[in-house]
N, C-alpha and C positions, 0 to 999 in steps of 0.2 A: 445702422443698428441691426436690422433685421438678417443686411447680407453677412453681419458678423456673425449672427446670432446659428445663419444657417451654415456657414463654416463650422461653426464651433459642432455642433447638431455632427457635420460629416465627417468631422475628424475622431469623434466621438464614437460613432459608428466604423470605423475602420479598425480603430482602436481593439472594438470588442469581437471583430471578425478574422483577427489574426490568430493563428495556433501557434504554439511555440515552438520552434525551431530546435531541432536536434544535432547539437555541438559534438558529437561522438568525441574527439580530442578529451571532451572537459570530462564526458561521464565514468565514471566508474564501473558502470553496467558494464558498457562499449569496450572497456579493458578488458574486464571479464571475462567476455565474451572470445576476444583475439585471442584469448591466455588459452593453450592447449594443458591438458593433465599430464600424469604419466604413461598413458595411454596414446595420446594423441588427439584424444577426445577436446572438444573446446570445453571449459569450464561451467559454462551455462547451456542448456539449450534455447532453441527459439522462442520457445513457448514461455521459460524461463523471462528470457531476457523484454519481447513482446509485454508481459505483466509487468515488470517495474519500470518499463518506459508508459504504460497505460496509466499507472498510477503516478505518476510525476505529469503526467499532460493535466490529467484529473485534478490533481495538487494546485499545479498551477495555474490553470481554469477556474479553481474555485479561490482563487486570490487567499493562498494560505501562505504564500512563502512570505519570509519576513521584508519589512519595509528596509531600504537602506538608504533612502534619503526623506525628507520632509514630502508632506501631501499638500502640496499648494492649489489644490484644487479647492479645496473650502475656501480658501482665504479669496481667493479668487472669483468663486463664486456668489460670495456676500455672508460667508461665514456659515457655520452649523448652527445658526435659529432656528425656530418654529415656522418663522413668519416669511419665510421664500417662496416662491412660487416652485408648482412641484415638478418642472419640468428643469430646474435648475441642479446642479450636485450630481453625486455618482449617481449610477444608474444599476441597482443592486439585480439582478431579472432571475426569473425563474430558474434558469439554467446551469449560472452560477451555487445557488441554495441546492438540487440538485447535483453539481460535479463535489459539494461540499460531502454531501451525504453518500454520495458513493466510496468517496474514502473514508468515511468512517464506516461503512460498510465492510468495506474492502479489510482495512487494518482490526476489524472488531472479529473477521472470519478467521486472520492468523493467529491471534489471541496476541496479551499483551505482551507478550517472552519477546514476539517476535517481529512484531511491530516499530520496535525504537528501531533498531538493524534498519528496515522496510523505511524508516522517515530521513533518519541520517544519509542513507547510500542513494537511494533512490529520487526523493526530494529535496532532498539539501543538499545534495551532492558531495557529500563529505569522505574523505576514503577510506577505505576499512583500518588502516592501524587509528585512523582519529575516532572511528565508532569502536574500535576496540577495548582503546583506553578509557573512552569516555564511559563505556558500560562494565568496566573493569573485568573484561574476559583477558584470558591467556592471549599471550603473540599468536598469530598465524590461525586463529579460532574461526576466524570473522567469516573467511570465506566459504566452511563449511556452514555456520550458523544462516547467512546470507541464500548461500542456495536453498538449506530447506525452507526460510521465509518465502525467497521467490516461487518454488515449487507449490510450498499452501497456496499461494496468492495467485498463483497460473490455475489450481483447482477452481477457487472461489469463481476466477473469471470465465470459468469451461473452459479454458485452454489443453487443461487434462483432464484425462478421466478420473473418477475420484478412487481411491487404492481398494483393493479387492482384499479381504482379508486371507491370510496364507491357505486356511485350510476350510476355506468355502465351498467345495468340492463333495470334500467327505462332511460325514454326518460326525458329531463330536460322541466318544462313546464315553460314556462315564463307572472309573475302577475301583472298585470297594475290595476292602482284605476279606469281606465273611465268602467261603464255600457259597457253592450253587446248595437251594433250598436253604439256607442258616437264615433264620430268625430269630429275633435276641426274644428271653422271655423276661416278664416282670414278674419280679419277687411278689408275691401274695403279701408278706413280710414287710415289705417296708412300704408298703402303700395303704 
């Protein structure tokens, strides 16, 4: 019983010590990325692409992606009662509540325009004609809408620096129509 018991203990910990694996074939990002513009330019930059591979590790570190088969671990374990001992069942840890909250972090600094884009492509792995349809944009929208999410979301992470505004430089001068010296007067009359 006990040598079960400590099997089960280190499989358990292996378990929670693997990182997920980057299938490039499968991502969307990874396409992205190879796709040059019309320039020659690659479609995403590093910094770009770096942020939605951060936020999909994050995703799925905090155990968000959805279930696609049954959780046979409760049954397993003697059911989701009260009355278990408390070393038995998932093992929720700090770290996971953490990667949770960084993406809502994360997805709450692009605001919510661009966030859905940011869950679909990124964590779900979905491709853009299916996140396009699904959020009822135009054909061929996705990729431009995609890069400025990736771009906020490389900000959020420090990946970039955050935009400068055009005319930060100069001092902003403010144009009124009255002549130099014009001061309007008030009517004595209607006051």
């Amino acid at each position: 019983m006990a040598v079960a018991k400590t099997r089960r203990n280190a499989a358990r910990s292996q378990e929670r010590n693997t990182l997920p694996t980057r299938n490039l074939a499968e991502s969307p990002l990874a396409w992205l990325a190879r796709r040059k513009d019309k320039d020659g330019l690659p479609m995403l930059t590093d910094a770009e692409f770096d942020a939605g591979e951060k936020l999909r590790a994050d995703f799925w570190f905090a155990q968000m992606t959805p279930r696609t088969t049954a959780n046979w671990s409760l049954l397993l374990s003697g059911g989701g009662g009260g009355n278990r001992a408390p070393d038995i069942g998932p093992d929720i840890r700090d770290s996971v509540f953490a990667a949770k909250e960084r993406v809502k972090r994360a997805l709450a600094a692009v605001g919510p325009d661009l966030a859905g884009v940011l869950i679909d492509v990124c964590c779900h792995l979905k491709g853009l004609e299916a996140s396009e349809k699904a959020s009822g944009w135009p054909q061929r929208s996705g990729k431009i809408i995609l890069q400025i999410a990736l771009r906020q979301l490389a900000r959020h992470y420090g990946m970039l620096p955050p935009p400068q505004p055009a005319n930060a430089e100069r001092p902003v001068r403010i144009h009124h129509w009255g002549a130099d010296g014009y001061r309007p007067e008030i009517d004595p009359g209607l006051a």
